[in-house]
N, C-alpha and C positions, 0 to 999 in steps of 0.2 A: 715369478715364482709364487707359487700359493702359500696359504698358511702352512696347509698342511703336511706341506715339501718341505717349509724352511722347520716344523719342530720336528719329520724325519732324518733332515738331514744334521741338527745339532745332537740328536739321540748318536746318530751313526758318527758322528766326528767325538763324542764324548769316548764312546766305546775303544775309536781308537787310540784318543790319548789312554786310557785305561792299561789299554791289554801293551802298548811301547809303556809305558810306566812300570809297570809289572815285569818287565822284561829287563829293566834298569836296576832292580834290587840289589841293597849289599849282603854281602857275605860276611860283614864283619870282619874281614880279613886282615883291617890296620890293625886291629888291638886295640881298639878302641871301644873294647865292647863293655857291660856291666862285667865283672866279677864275679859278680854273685849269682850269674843267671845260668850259668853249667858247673855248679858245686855243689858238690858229693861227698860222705862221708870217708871218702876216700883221697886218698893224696894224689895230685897229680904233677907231674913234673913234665914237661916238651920243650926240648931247645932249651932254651936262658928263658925261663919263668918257672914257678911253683906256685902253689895253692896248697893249701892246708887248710880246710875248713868244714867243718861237722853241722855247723847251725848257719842255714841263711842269712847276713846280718838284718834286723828289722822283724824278723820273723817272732820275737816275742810280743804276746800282748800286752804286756801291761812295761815297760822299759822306759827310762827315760837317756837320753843324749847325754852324756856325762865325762865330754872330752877334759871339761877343765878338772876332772879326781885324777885326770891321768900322768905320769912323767915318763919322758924318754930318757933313760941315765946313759946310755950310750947305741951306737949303732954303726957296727962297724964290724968289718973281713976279721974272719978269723978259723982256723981250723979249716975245715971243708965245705965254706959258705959265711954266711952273711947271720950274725947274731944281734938282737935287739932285746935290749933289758931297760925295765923301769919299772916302777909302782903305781898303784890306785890308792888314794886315801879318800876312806868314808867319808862326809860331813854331815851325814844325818845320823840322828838319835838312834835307830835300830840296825840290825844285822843287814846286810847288802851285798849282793854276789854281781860281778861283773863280765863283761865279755869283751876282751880286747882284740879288735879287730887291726892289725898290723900291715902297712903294706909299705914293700918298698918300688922306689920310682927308680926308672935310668931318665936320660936325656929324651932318650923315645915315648916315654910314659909311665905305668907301672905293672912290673915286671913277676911280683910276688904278693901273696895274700898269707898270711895267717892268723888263725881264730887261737887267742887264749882265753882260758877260763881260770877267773879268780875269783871264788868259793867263800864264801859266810867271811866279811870282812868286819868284826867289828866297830860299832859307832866309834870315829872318830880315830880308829887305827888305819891302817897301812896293809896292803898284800902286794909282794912283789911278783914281776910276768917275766917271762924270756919268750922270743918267740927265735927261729932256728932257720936258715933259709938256706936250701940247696943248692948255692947259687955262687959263682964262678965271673962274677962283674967287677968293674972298677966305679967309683963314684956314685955309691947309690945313696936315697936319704930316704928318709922313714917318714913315715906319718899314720898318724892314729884315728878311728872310728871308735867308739868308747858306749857301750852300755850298759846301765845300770838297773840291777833290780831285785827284790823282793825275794828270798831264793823260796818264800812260801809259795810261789806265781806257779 
């Protein structure tokens, strides 16, 4: 075999893993996908899952991470879905608006998203969030994304 055979023939065998690789792609289909990456300022609801979210999380510029301003004071069935309530409290000296990113989990993964907005919290006070979940499950548990920022931003 010549040289020149064996780098036509690694081009031709690269091409093919390529084009079977390509052919291999997911669909995303476990649910295992981002959240954030088909949210609309519209609500969406299919099967046993919700979304409620108006702002990309991350998509501010100037934010900081700010899970520990956050409390969950309950999270649990009720009415026609799934209700989570708790507060932010400031720790800095000036004014601070937040954005509570809410999601609940089943055993499968997570099932629910929603975005609260808590509005000019004063230094060193308190604002509390409810988030609302369209949602018809047994056993679900919450957890929070939390950020903070500057409502002059």
């Amino acid at each position: 075999m010549s040289r020149r055979r064996g780098w036509w023939w690694w081009v031709g065998a690269g091409l093919g893993v390529a084009l079977t690789l390509t052919g291999c792609g997911s669909d995303d289909s476990n649910g295992d996908e981002d959240p954030g990456d088909d949210l609309t300022e519209e609500t969406a609801t299919q099967g046993s899952s919700y979304t409620e979210v108006t702002d990309h999380p991350g998509s501010l510029d100037e934010f900081t991470g700010a899970r520990e301003d956050a409390e969950v004071e309950s999270c649990e069935a009720g009415g026609s879905g799934w209700i989570a309530e708790g507060t932010v409290t400031n720790p800095l000296d000036d004014l601070q608006s937040y954005r509570v990113y809410v999601s609940v989990r089943s055993e499968e993964g997570t099932i629910g998203l929603v975005q609260v907005n808590v509005d000019d919290v004063d230094a060193g006070d308190s604002g509390s969030w409810e988030a609302d979940f369209d949602l018809n499950e047994d056993d679900l548990e919450c957890s929070l994304r939390v950020e903070r920022f500057s409502p002059d931003e």
